[in-house]
C-alpha positions as CSV (number, residue, x, y, z in Angstrom):
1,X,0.0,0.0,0.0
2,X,0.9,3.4,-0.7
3,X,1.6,6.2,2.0
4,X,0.6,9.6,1.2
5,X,2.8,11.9,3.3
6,X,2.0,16.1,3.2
7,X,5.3,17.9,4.4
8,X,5.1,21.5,5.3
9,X,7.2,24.1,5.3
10,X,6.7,27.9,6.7
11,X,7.9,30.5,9.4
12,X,7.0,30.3,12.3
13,X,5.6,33.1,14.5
14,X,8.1,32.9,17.8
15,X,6.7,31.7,21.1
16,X,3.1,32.2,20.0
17,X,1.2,28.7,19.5
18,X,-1.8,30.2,19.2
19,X,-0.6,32.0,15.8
20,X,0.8,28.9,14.8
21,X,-1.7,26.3,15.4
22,X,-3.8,29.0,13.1
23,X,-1.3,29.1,10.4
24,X,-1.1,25.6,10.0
25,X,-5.0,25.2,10.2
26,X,-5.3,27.4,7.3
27,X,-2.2,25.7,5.7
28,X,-3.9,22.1,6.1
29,X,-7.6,23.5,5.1
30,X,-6.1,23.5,1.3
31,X,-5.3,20.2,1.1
32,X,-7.6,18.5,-1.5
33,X,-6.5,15.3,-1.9
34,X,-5.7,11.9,0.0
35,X,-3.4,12.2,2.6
36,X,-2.0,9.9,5.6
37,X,-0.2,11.7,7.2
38,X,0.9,15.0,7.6
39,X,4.5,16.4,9.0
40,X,5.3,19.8,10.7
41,X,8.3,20.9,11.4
42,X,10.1,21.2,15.2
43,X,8.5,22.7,17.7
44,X,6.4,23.8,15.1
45,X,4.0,26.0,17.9
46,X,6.8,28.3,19.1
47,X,10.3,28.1,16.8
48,X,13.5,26.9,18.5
49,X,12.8,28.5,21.8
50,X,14.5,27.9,25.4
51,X,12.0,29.5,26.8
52,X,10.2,26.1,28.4
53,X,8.9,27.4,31.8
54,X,7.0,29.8,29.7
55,X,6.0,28.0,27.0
56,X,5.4,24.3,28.0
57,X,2.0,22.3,27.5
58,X,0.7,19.5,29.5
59,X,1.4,16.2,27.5
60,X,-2.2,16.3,27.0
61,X,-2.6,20.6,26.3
62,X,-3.8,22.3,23.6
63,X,-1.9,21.3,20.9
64,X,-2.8,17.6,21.3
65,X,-6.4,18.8,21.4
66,X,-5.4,20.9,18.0
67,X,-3.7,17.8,16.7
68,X,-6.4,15.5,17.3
69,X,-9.0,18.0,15.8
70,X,-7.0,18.0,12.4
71,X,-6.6,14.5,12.8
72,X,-10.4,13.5,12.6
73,X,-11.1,16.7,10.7
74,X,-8.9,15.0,7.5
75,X,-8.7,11.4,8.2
76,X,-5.3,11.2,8.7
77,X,-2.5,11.0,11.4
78,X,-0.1,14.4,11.9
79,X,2.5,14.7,13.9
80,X,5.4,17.7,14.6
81,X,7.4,18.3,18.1
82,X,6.3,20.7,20.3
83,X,7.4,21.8,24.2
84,X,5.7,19.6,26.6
85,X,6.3,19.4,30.7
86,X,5.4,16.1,32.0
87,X,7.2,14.8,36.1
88,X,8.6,18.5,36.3
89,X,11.0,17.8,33.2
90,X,10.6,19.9,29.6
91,X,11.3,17.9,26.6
92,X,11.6,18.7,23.1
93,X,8.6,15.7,22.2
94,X,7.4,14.7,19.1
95,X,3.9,13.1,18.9
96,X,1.7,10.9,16.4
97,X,-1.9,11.6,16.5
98,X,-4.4,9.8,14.7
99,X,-8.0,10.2,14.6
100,X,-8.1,8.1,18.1
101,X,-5.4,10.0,19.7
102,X,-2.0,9.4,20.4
103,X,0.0,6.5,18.0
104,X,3.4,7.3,19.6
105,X,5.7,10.1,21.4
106,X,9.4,10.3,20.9
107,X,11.7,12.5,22.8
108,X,14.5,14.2,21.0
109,X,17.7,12.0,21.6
110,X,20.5,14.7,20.8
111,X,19.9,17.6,22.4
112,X,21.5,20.7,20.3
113,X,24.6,21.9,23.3
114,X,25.5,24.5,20.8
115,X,22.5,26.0,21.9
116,X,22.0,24.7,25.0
117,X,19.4,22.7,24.3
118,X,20.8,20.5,26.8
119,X,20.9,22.7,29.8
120,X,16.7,23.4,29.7
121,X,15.5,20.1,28.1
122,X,15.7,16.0,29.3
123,X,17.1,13.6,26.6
124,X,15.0,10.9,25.1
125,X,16.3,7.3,25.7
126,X,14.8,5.2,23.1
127,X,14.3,4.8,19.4
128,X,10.9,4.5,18.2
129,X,9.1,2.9,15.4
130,X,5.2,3.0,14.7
131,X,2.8,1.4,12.3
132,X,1.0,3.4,9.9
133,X,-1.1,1.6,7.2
134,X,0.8,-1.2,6.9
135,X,4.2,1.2,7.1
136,X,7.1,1.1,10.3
137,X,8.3,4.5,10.4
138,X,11.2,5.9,12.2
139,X,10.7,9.4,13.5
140,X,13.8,12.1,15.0
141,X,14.1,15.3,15.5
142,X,16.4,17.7,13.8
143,X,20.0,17.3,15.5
144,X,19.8,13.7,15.4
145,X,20.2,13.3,11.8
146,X,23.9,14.1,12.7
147,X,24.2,10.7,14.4
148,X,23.8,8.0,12.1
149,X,23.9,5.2,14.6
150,X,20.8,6.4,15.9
151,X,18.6,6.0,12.8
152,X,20.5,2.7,11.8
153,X,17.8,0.4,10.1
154,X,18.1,-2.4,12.7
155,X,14.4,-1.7,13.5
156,X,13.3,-2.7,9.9
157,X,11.5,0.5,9.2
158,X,10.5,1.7,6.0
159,X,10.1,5.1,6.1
160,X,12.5,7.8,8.0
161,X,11.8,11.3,8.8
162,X,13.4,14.9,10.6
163,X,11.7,17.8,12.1
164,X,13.6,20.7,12.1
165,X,14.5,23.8,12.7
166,X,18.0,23.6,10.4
167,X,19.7,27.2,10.0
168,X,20.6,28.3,7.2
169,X,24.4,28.0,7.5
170,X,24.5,24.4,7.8
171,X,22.2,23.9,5.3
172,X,24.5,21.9,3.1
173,X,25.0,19.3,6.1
174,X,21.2,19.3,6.1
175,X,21.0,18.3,2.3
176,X,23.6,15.8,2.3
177,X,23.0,14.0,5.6
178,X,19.2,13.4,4.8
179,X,19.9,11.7,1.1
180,X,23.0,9.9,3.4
181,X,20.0,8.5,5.6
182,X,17.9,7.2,3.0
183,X,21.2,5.3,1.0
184,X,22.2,4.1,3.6
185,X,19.5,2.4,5.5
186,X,17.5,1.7,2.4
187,X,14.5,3.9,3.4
188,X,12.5,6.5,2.5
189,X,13.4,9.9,4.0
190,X,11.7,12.8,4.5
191,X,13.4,16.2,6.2
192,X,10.9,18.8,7.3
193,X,12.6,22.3,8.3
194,X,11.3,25.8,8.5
195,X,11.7,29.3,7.1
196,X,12.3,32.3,8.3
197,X,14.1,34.3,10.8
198,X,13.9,33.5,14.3
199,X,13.6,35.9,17.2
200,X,17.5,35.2,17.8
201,X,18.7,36.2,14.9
202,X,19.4,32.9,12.9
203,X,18.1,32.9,9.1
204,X,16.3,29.7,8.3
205,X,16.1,28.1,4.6
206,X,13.8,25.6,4.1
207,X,15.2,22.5,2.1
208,X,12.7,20.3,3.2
209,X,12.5,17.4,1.0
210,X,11.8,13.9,0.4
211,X,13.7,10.8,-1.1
212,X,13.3,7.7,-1.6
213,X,15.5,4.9,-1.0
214,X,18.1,4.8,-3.4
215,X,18.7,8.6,-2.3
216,X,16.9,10.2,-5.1
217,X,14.7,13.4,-4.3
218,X,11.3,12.7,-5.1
219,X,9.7,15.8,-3.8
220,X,9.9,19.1,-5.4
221,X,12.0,21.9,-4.6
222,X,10.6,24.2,-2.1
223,X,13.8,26.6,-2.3
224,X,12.5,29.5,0.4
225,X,8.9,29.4,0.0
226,X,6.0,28.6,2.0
227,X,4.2,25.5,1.0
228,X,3.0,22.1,1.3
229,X,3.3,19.1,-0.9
230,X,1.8,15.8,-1.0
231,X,4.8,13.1,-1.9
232,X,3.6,9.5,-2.4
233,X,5.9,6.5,-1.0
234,X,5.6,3.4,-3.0
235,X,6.0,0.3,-0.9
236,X,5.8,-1.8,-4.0
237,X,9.3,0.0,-5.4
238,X,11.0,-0.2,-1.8
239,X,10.1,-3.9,-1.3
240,X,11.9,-4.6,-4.7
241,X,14.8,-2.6,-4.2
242,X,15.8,-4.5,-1.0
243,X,15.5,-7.7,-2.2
244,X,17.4,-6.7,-5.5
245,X,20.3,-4.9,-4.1
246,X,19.9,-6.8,-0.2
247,X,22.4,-3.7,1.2
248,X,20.8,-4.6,4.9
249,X,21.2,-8.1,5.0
250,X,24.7,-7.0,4.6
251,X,25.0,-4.3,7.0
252,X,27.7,-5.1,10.5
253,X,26.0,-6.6,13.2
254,X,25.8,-4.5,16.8
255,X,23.4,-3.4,19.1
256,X,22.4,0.6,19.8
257,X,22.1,1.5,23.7
């Protein structure tokens, strides 16, 4: 079966997720066709803020609510990162909702030290995989796709994706680490990053993209704009490839901590 993904890709109005969740509403309201499920970029209700005391939501706040509403709304799953408190620790959380509620949370890994990420916000401590109509997909979040051990394809996923909020000065390593990802383990990837200019100054380029697993980019270039796009994954084309080329069967043998 085919998966549907909709990436998109915008500015984001800093540490206001009442604005945001707007934007993307409107955003999402012009989708006219099938989709399964959407993908927002990190901390998609405030921008890259270390502002957590401020700005943190109950595990199950208003975004959920928001997320679950577009959910059942479009018949489709969506998922982003977002600031949530939960046992008086902040993390940098990712969450798949469906039309039922939450499919599956992931806490960001690699906290960014550069910006001291890791001074306000509690590291995740496990890999995840969900199931998606028929599909095991591996979901990070932007600083992770730095550490290729962490998305190794141990887990037999078959589709790979990065929130972000990638500046644009290291936008290169962005481009070239997410079609690394997808040669590598055999898997569909899919980067989602913003635009704009954050309220600390740093320029933000977009470059979100998706390819497929051979590493060829199968989404169209969104250069700087706003936008979304609706990119169909053929599990048909994946399943072939392995068993032609059968790079994972071949891959070294260790275990991830």
């Amino acid at each position: 079966m085919d998966l549907n993904i909709g990436i998109i890709q915008t500015n984001l109005h800093w540490e206001n997720p009442k604005a945001n969740r707007a934007m993307f509403t409107r955003i999402i309201m012009s989708i006219n066709t099938t989709v399964d499920l959407i993908i927002l970029p990190e901390m998609f209700t405030t921008g890259f803020s270390m502002n957590a005391k401020g700005l943190a939501e109950d595990p199950l706040g208003e975004t959920f609510l928001w997320m679950k509403s577009i959910a059942l709304k479009h018949d489709c799953a969506i998922t982003g990162s977002y600031i949530v408190k939960e046992n008086d620790k902040y993390y940098n959380r990712l969450l798949i909702v469906d039309q039922h509620g939450i499919v599956a949370t992931y806490d960001k890994r690699h906290l960014f030290t550069l910006a001291g990420e890791h001074n306000t916000y509690t590291a995740g401590e496990e890999r995840v995989v969900f199931e998606l109509n028929g599909w095991k997909i591996c979901p990070q979040i932007c600083y992770d796709l730095r550490f290729p051990v962490w998305s190794r394809n141990d887990l037999a996923y078959d589709f790979l994706f990065y929130v972000a909020n990638w500046p644009n000065q290291r936008i290169m390593a962005w481009d070239i680490l997410l079609q690394s990802r997808a040669i590598e383990n055999m898997s569909y990837v899919a980067g989602v990053n913003r635009i704009g200019t954050d309220a600390n100054g740093y320029e933000h380029t977009g470059h979100s993209a998706v390819y497929d697993s051979l590493g060829k980019q199968i989404s169209t270039s969104f250069n700087e704009k706003e936008g979304i796009q609706i990119v169909t994954l053929d599990k048909t084309h994946l399943q072939t490839t392995r068993k032609k080329l059968q790079f994972l069967e071949d891959q070294d043998t260790f275990r991830v901590d």
